[in-house]
Every structure is written in structure tokens, then in C-alpha cells.
C-alpha positions in Angstrom: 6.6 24.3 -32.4 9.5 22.5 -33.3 11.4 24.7 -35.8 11.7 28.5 -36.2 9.7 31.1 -38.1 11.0 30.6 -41.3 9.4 26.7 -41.8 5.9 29.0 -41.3 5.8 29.1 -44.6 5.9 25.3 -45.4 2.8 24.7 -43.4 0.4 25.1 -46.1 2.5 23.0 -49.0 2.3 20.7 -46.1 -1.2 20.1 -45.1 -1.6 19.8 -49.0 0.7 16.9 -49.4 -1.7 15.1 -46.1 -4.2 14.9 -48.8 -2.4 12.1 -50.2 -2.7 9.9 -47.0 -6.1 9.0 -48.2 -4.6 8.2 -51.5 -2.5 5.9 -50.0 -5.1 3.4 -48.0 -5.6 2.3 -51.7 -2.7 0.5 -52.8 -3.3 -1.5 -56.3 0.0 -1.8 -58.0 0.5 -5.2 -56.2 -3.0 -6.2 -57.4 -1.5 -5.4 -61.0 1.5 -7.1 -60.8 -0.4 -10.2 -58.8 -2.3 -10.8 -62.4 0.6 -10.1 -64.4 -0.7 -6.6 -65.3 2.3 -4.3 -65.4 2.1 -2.2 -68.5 -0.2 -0.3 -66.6 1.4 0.4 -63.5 4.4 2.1 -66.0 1.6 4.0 -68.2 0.3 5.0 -64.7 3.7 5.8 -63.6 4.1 7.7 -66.8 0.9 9.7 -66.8 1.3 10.9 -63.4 4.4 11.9 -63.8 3.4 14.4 -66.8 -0.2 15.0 -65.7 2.2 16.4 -62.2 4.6 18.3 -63.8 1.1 19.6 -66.2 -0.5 20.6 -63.1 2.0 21.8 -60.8 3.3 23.9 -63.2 -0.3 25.4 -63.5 -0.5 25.2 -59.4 2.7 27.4 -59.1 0.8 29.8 -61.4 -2.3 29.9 -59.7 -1.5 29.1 -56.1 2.4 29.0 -55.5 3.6 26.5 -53.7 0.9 25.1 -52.0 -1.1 24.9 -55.7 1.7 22.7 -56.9 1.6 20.5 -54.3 -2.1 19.9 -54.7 -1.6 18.9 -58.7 0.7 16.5 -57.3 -1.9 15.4 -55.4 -4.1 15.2 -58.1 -1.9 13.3 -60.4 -1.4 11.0 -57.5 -4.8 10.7 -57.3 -5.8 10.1 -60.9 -3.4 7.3 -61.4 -4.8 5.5 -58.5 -8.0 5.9 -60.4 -6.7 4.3 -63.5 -5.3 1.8 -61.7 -8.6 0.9 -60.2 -10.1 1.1 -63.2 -7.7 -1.2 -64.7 -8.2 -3.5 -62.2 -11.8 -3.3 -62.3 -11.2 -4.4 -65.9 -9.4 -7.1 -65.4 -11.2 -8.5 -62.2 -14.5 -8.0 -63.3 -15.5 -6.8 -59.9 -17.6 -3.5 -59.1 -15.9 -0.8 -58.0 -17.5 -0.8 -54.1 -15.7 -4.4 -53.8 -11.8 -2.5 -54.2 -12.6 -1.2 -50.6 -14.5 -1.4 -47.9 -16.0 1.9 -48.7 -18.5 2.0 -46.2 -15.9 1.0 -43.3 -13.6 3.6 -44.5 -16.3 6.3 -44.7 -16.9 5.3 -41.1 -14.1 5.4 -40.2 -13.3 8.6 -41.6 -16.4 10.5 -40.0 -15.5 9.4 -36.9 -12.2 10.9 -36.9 -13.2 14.1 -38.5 -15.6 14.3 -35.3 -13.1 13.3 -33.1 -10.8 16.3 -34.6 -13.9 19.0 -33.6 -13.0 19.1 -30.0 -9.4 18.4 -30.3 -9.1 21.7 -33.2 -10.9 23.6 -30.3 -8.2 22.8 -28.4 -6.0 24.3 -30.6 -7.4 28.0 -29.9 -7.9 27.5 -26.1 -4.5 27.0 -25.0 -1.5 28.6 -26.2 1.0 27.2 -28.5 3.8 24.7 -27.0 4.2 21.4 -25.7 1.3 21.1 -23.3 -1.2 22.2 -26.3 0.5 19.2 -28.6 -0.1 16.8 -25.6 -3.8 18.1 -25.2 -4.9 17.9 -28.3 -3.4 14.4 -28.6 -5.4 13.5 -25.3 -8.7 14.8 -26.5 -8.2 13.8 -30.0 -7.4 10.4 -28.9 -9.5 9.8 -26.4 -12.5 11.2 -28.6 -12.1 8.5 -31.0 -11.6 5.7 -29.1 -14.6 6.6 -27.4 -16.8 7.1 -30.6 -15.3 3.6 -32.1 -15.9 2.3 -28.9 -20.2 3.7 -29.0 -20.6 3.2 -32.4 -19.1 -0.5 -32.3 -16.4 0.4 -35.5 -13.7 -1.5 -32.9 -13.6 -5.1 -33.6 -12.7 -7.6 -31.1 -9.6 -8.0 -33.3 -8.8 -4.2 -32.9 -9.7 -4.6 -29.2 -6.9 -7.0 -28.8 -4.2 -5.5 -30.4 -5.1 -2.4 -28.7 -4.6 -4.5 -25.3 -1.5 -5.7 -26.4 -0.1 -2.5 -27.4 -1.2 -1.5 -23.8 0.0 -4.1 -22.2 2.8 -3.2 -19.2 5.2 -5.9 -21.4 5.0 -4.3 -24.4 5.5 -0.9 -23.4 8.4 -2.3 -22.1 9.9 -3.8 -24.5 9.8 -7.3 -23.9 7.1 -7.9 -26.5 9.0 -6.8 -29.6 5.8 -6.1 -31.7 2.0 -5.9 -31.0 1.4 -10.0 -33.0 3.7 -12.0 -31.2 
């Protein structure tokens, strides 16, 4: 909507590179360096950085762009993995305590539910600003309704939500949602 024609083509190299939102909730270097582990945050460094030019190189060949971006992805992914491994090591915890996996998958199916009404959107009105604002509106409202009914939202969540409501925030005079 924003840009011209010729950015149609970086669409699809960029709903790749969203796959590594997900890869980012988990976030276990500082674990590592918190316990003094940092050889393997460089050997993780260092593997993904030849496992991604491996498997880009192999993603250009098999997919183009959008097949190098997903061995980046993968790489990104794999170290994560090692690092979680590494920490399981070291912790001596089981793997399901790293994250709230249950929260997360909840979390998760709720916006991927929330996103079926709001995609529909995305055929019913015609591209432009108003169909950016309605799928927002559905997609937004859809979820906090489906938080909200399955009881995901937290009386914590519920308060921050207020504040970020609030009349004096959205004003300014509250400079962020804590204080």
C-alpha cells in the first residue's frame, strides 16, 4: 500500500523473515552469559553464521530469494536450539521449564484464530487504507475478545491494557504504560 509495484516482489522474502519472530520470544544468550557460559554463544554465533550462508546458498538454488531467507531462518533457529540445549545442560532443567510452552501455544492459537476473520477481510474490501484499518479493527478486537473468554488476560495484562487506555496516557502525560 505504501510503496510502488516494484517492492511486490519483496513480499514473499518478507513474510519469510516473520518466521523469526517466533524465534525471537526465546532469548537465551543472557541465560549463557548469566552462568558464565560464553563459548557457546560464539560457537552458536559461529554455526549459524555457516549453517546460513550453507543454506541460503542452497535456498537461492532452490527457491530464490524467498528460499534464502528461510535458511536464514533456519540457522536462526537451530542455534536457538543449541543454545537451549546448552542451557538445558548446564541448568539441569527439562526442556518445558525454558518457556511457558503451554502459555505460548495459547497464546498463539488464539491469534491465529483471531487472524481468520481479519484475512477474510483482506478479500472483502479492496486494497488501501480503510482495508489496513479494518483488518486491524477485526483482528484486534477478535483477540481481545478470545483472551478475554478464554481467561488468557491476566489481571496484570488487564491493567496495563487500562493504562495504555487511559485518556492521560494517550495524551502524553503518562510517559510510559508502568509509571
Amino acid at each position: 500500500m505504501l510503496f510502488s509495484q516494484r517492492y511486490a516482489q519483496s513480499v514473499p522474502v518478507f513474510r519469510v523473515f516473520l518466521l523469526l519472530l517466533a524465534a525471537h520470544v526465546f532469548t537465551p544468550s543472557g541465560v549463557l552469559r548469566s552462568t558464565g557460559s560464553t563459548k557457546p554463544i560464539l560457537s552458536g554465533a559461529l554455526g549459524a553464521l555457516i549453517l546460513g550462508v550453507g543454506l541460503s546458498t542452497a535456498g537461492i538454488h532452490f527457491g530464490g530469494l524467498p528460499g534464502a531467507a528461510l535458511g536464514k531462518v533456519i540457522a536462526e533457529c537451530l542455534r536457538k536450539t543449541f543454545y537451549a540445549w546448552i542451557i538445558r545442560r548446564h541448568v539441569g532443567n527439562e526442556a518445558g521449564a525454558l518457556l511457558p510452552w503451554s502459555d505460548l501455544g495459547r497464546i498463539g492459537g488464539l491469534a491465529v484464530i483471531a487472524g481468520v476473520p481479519a484475512a477474510a477481510m483482506l478479500w472483502a474490501i479492496s486494497p488501501g487504507v480503510v482495508r489496513l484499518a479494518a483488518v486491524f479493527v477485526v483482528y484486534a478486537v477478535g483477540y481481545i475478545v478470545l483472551v478475554l473468554v478464554t481467561r488468557t488476560l491476566t489481571a496484570s495484562d488487564r491493567e496495563l491494557l487500562r493504562r495504555w487506555s487511559s485518556v492521560r496516557f494517550l495524551a502524553g502525560r503518562h510517559r510510559s504504560p508502568t509509571s
